[in-house]
VEXMIKOL-100542 format. One record per residue: x, y, z of N, C-alpha, C, O in turn; residue in one letter; residue number from 1. Coordinates in Angstrom, 1 decimal, always signed. Layout:
n.east  n.north  n.up  ca.east  ca.north  ca.up  c.east  c.north  c.up  o.east  o.north  o.up  residu  num
X  Y  Z  X  Y  Z  X  Y  Z  X  Y  Z  A  NUM
...
This chain:
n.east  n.north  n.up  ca.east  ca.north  ca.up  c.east  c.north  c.up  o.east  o.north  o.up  residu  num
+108.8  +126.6  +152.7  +110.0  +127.4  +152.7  +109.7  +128.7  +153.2  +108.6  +129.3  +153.2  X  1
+110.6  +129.2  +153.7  +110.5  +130.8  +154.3  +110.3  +131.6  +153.3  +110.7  +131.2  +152.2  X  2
+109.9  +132.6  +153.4  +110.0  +134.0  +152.5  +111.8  +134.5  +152.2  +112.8  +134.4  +153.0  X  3
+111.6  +134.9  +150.8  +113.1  +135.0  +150.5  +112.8  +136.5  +150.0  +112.1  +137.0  +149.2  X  4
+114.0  +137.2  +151.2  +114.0  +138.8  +150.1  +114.5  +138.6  +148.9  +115.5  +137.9  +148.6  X  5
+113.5  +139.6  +148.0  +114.1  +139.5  +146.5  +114.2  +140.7  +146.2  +114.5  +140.8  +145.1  X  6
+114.1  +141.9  +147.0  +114.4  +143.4  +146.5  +114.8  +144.2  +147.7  +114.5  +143.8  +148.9  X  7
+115.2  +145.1  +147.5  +115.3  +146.5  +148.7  +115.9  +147.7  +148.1  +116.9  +147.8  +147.4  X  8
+114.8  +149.0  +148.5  +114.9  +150.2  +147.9  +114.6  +151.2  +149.0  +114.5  +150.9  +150.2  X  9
+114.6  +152.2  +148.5  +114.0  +153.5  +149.6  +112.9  +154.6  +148.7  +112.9  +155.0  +147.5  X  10
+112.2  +154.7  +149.6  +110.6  +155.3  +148.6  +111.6  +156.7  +148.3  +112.2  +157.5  +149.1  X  11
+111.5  +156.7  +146.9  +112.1  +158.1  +146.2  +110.8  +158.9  +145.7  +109.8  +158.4  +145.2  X  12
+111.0  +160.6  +145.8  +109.9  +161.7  +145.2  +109.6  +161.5  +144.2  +108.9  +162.4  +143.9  X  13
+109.8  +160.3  +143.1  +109.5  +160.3  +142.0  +108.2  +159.5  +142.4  +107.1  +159.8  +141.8  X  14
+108.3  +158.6  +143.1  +107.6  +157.4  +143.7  +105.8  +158.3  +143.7  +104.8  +158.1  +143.0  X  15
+106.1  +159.3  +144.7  +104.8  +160.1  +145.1  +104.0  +160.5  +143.7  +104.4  +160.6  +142.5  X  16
+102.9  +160.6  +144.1  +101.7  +161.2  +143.0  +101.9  +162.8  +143.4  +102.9  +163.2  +143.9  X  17
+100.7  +163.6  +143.0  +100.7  +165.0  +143.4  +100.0  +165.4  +144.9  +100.1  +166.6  +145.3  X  18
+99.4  +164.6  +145.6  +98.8  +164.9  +146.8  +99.7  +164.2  +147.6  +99.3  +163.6  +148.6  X  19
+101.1  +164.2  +147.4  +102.6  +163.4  +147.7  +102.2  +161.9  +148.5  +102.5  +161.8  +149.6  X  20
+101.6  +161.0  +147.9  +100.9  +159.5  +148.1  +102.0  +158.6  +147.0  +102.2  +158.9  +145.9  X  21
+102.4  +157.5  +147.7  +102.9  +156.4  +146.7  +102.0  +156.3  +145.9  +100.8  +156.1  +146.3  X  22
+102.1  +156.5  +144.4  +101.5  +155.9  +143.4  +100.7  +154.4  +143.7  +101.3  +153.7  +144.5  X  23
+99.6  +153.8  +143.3  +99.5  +152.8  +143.0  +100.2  +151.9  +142.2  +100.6  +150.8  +142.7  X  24
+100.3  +152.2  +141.3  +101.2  +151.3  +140.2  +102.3  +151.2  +140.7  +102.7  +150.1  +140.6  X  25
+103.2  +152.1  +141.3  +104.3  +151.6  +142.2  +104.4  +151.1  +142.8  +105.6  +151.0  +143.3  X  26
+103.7  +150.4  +143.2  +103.5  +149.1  +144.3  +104.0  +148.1  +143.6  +105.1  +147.6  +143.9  X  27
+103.1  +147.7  +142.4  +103.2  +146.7  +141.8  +104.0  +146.7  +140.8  +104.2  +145.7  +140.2  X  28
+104.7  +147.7  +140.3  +106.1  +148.0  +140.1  +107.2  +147.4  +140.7  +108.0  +146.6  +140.3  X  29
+107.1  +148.0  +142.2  +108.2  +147.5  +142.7  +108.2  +145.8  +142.9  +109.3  +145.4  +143.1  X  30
+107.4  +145.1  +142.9  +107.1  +144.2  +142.7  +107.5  +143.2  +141.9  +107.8  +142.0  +142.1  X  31
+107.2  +144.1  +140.4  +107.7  +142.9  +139.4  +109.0  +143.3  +139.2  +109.4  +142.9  +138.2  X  32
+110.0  +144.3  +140.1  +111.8  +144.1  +140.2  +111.8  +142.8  +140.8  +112.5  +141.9  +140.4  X  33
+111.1  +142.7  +141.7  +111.3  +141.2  +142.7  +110.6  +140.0  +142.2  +110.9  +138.9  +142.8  X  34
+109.6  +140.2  +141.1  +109.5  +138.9  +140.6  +110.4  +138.6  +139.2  +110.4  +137.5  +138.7  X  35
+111.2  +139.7  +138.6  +112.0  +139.7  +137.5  +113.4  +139.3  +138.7  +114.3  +138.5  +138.3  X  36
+113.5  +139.4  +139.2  +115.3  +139.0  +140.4  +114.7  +137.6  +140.9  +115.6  +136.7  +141.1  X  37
+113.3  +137.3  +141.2  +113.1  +135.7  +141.2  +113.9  +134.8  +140.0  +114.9  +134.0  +140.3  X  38
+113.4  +135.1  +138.9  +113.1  +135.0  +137.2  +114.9  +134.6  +137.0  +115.4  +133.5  +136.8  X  39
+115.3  +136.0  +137.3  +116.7  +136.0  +137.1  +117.7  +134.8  +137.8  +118.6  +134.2  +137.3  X  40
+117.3  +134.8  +138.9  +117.6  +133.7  +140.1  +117.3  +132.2  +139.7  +117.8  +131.2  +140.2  X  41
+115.9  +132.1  +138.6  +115.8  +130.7  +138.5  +116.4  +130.6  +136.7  +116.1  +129.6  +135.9  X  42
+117.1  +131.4  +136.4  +117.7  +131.1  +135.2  +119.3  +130.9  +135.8  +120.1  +130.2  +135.2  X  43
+119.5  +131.3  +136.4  +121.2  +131.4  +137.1  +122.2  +131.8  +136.1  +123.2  +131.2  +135.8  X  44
+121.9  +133.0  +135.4  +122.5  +133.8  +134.4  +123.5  +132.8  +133.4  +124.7  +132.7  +133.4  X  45
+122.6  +132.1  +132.8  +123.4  +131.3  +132.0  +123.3  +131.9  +131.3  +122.5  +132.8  +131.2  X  46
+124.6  +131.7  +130.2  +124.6  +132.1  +128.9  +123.8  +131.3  +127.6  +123.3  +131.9  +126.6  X  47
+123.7  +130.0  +127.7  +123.5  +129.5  +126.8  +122.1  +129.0  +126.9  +121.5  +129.1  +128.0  X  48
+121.5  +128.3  +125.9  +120.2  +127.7  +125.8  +119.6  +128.5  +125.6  +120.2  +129.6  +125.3  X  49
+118.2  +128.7  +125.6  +117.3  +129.3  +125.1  +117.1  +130.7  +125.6  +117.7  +130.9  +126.6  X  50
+116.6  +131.9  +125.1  +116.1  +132.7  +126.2  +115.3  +133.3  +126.3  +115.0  +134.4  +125.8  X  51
+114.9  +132.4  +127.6  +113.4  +132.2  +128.3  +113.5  +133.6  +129.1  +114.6  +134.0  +129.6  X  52
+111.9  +134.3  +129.1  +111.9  +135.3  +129.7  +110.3  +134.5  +130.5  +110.0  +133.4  +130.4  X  53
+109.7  +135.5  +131.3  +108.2  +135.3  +131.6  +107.4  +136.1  +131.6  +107.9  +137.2  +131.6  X  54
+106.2  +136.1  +131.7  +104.8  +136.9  +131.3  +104.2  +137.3  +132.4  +104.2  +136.3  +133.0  X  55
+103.8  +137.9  +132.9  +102.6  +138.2  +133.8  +101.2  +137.9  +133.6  +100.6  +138.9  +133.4  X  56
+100.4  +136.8  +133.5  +99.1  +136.7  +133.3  +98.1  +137.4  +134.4  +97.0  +137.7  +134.0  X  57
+98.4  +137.6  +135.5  +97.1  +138.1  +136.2  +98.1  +138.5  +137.6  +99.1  +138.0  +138.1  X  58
+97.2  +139.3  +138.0  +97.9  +140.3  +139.1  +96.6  +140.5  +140.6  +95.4  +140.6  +140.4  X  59
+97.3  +140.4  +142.0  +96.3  +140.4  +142.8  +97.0  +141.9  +143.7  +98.1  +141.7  +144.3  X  60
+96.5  +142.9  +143.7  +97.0  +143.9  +145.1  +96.4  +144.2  +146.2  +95.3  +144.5  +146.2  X  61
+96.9  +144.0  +147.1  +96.3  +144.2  +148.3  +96.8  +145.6  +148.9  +97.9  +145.2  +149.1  X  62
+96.8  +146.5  +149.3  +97.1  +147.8  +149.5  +96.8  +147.7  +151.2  +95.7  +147.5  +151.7  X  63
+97.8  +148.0  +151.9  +97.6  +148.0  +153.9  +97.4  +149.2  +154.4  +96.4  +149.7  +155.0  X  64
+98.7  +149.8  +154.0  +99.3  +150.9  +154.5  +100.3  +151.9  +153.6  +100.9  +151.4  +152.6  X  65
+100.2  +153.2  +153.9  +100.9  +154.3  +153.2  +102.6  +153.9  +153.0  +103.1  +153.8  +154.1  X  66
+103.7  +153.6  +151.9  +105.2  +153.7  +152.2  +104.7  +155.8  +152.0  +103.8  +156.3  +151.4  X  67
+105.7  +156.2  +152.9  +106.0  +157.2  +153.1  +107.7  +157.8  +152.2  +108.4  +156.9  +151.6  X  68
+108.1  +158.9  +152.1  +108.9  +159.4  +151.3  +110.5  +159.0  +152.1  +110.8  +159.3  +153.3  X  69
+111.1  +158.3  +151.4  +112.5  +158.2  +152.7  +112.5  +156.9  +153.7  +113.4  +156.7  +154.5  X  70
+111.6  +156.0  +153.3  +111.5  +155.1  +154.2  +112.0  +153.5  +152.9  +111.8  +153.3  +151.7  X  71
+112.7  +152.8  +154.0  +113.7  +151.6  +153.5  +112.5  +150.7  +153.1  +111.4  +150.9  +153.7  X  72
+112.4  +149.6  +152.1  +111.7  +149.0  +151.5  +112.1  +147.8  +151.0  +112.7  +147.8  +149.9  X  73
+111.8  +147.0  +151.5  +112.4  +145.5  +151.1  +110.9  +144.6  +151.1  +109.9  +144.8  +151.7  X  74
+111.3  +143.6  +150.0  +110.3  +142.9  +149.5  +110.5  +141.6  +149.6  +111.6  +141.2  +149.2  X  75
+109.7  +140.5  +150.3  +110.3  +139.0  +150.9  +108.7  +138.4  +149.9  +107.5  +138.5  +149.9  X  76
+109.4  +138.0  +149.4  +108.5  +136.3  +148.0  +108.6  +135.0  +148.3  +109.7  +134.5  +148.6  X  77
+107.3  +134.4  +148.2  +107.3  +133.2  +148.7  +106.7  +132.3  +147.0  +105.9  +132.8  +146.2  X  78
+107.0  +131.5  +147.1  +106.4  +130.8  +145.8  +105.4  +129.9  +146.7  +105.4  +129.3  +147.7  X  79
+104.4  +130.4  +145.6  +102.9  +129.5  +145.9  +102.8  +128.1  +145.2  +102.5  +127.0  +145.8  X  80
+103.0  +128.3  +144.0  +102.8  +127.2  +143.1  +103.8  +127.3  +141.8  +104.2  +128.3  +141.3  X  81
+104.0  +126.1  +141.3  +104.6  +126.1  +140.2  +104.2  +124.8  +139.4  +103.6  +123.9  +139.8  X  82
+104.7  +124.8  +138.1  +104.1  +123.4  +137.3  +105.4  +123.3  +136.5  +106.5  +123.6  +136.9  X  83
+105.1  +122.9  +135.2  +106.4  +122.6  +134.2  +106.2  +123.8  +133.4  +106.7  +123.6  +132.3  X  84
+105.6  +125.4  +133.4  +105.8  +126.7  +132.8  +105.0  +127.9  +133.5  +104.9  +129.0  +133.0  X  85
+104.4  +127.3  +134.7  +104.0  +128.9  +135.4  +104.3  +128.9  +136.6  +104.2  +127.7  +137.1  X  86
+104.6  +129.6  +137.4  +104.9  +130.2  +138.3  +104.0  +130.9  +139.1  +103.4  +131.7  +138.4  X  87
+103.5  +130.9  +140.4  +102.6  +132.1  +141.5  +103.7  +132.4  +143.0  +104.2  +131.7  +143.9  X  88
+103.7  +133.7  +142.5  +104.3  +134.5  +143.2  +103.5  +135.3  +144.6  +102.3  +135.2  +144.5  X  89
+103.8  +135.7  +145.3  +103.5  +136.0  +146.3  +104.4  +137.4  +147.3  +105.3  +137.1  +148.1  X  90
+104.2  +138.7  +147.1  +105.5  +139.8  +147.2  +104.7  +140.7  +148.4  +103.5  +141.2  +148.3  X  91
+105.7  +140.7  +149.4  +105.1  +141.4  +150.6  +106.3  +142.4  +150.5  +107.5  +142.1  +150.4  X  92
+105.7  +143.8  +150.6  +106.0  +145.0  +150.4  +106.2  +145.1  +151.9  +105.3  +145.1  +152.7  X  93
+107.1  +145.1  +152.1  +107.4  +146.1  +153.9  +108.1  +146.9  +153.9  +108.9  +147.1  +153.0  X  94
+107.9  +147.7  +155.1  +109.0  +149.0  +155.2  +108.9  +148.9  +156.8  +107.8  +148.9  +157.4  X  95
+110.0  +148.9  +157.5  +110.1  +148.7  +159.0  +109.4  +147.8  +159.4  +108.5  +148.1  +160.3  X  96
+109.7  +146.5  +159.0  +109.4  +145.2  +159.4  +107.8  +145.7  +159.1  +107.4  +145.1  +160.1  X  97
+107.1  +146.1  +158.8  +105.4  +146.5  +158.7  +104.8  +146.3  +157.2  +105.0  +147.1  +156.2  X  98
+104.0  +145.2  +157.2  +103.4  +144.9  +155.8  +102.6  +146.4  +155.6  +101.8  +146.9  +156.4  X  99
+103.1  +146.7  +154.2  +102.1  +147.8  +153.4  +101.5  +147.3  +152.5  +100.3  +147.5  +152.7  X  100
+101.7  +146.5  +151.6  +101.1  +145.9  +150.5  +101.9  +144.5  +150.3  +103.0  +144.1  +150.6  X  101
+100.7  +143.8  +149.5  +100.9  +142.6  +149.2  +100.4  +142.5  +147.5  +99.4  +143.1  +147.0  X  102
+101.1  +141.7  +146.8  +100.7  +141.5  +145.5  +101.3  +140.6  +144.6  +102.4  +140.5  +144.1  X  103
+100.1  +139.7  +144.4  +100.5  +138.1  +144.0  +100.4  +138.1  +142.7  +99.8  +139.0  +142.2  X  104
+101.0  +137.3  +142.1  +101.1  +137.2  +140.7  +101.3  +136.0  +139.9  +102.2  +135.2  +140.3  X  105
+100.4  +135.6  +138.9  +100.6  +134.5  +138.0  +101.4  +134.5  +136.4  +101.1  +135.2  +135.4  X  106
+102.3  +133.7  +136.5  +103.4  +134.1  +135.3  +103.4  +132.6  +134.3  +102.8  +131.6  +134.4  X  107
+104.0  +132.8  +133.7  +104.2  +132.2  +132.1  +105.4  +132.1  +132.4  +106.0  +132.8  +133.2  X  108
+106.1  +131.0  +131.7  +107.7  +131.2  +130.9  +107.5  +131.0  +129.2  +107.2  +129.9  +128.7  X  109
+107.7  +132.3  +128.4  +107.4  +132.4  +127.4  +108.9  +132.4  +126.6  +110.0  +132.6  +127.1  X  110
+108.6  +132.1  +125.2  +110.0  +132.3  +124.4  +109.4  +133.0  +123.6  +108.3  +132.8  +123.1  X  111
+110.4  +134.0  +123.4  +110.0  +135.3  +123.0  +110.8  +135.1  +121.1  +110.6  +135.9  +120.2  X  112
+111.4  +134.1  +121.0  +111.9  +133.7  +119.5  +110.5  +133.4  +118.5  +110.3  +133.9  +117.4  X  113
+109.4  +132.3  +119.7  +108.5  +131.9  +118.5  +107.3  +132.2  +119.3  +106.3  +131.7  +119.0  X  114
+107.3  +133.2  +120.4  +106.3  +133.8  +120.7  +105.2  +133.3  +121.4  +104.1  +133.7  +121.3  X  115
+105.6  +132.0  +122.5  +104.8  +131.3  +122.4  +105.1  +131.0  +124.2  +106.1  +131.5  +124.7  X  116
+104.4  +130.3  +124.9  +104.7  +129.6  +126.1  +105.4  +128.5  +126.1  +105.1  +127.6  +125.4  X  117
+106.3  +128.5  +126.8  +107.6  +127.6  +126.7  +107.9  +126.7  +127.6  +108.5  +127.5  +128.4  X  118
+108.0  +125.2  +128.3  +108.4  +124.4  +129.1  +109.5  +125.5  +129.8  +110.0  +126.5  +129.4  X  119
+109.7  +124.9  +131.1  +110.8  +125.0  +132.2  +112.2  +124.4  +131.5  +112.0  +123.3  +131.1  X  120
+113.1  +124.8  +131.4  +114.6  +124.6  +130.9  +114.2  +123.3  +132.7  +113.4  +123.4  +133.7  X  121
+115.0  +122.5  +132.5  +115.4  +121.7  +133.6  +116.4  +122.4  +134.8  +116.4  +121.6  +135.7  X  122
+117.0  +123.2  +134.9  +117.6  +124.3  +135.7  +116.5  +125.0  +136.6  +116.5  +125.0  +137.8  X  123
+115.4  +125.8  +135.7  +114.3  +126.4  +136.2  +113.6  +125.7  +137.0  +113.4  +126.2  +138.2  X  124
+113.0  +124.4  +136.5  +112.2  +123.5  +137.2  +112.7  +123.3  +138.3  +111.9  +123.4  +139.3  X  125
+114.1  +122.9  +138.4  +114.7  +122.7  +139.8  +114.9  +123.8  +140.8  +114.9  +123.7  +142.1  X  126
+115.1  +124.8  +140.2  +115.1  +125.8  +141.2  +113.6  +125.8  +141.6  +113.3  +125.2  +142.7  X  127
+112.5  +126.6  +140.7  +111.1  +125.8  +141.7  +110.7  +124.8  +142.9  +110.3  +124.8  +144.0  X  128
+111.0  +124.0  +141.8  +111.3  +122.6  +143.1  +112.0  +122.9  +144.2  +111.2  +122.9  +145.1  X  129
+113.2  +123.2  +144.6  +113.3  +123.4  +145.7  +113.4  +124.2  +146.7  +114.0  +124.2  +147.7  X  130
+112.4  +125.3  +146.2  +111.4  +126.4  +147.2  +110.6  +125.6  +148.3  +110.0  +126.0  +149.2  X  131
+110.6  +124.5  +148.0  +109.4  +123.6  +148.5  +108.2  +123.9  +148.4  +107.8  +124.6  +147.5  X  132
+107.2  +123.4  +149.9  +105.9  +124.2  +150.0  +105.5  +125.9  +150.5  +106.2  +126.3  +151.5  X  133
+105.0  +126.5  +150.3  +104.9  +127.7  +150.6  +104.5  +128.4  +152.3  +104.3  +127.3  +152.7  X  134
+104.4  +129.2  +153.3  +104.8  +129.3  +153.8  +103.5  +128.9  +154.6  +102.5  +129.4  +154.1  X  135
+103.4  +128.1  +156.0  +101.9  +128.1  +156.1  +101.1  +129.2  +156.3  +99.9  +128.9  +156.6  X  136
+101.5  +131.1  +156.3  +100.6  +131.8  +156.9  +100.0  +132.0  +155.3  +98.8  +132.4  +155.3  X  137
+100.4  +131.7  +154.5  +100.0  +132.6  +152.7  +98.7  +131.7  +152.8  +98.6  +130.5  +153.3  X  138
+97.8  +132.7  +152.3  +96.4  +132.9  +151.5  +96.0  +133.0  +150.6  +94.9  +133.6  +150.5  X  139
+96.9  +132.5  +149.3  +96.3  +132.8  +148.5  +95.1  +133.4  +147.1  +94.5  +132.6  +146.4  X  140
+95.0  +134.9  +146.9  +93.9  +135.2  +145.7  +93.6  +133.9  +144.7  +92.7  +133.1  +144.5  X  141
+94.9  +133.9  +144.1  +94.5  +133.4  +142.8  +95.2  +131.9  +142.4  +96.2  +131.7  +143.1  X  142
+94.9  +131.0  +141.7  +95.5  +129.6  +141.5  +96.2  +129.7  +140.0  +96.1  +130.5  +139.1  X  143
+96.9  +128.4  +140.2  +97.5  +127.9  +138.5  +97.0  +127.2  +138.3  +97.5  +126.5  +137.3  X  144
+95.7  +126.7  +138.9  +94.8  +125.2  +138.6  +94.1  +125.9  +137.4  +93.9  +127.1  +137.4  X  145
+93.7  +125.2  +136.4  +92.9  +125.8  +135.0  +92.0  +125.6  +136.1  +92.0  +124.9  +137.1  X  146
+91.0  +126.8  +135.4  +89.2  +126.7  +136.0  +88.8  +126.2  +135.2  +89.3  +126.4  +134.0  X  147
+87.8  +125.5  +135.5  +86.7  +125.3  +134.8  +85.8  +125.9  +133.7  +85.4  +127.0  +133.9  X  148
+85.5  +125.4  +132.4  +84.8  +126.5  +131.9  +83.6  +126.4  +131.6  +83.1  +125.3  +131.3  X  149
+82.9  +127.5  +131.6  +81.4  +127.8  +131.1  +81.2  +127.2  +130.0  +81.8  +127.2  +129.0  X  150
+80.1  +126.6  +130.3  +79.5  +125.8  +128.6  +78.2  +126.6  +128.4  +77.5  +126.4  +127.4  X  151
């Protein structure tokens, strides 16, 4: 499947550090707006049934290029992988069609009632499901395959 915009902003002064530079963490900020508007998008604002939120387990940044102060900012997500409760995201930061950053992410669907990792509601699953396969240029850092462990 193609890249789906999931956010769009404009770099605000708050954004800047003191040597007037996008923060790092703002990268990956703006980021989890567009993996929380994924999230939101695969629950389809139901009211009822459970409610499933998700986790962030591990985070990849790739940093390109400077966003500058004033400049338009849209974020296009491709899903990498999915199973029956995690999710890998994939969030390309541009500003004038020009990748600045990239920053992939592995998530959980957790319930926050008994605290625990939670199955896919059958709604969720299907929205996964039909993102299809991911896009052929993505390279993914990181997997949802368990690794292997050290003995």
């Amino acid at each position: 499947m193609a890249w789906i915009k999931t956010w769009e902003g404009v770099v605000d002064k708050d954004w800047l550090d003191k040597l007037d530079h996008v923060n790092f963490l703002t990268y990956q900020r703006i980021a989890d707006l567009a993996s929380i508007e994924v999230w939101r998008r695969a629950k389809h604002d139901l009211a009822h049934g459970p409610d499933l939120q998700f986790v962030m387990t591990e985070t990849y940044v790739r940093y390109i290029r400077e966003l500058r102060l004033g400049a338009s900012v849209d974020i296009h997500t491709a899903l990498i992988a999915s199973d029956t409760k995690r999710f890998h995201l994939l969030h390309r930061v541009e500003s004038a069609d020009t990748l600045a950053c990239t920053v992939e992410t592995l998530n959980l669907c957790f319930d926050p009632a008994n605290r625990k990792v939670a199955p896919f509601t059958a709604i969720i699953g299907s929205y996964f499901a039909a993102w299809g396969s991911p896009p052929a240029d993505v390279l993914p850092q990181l997997s949802i395959r368990r690794r292997l462990s050290r003995s």
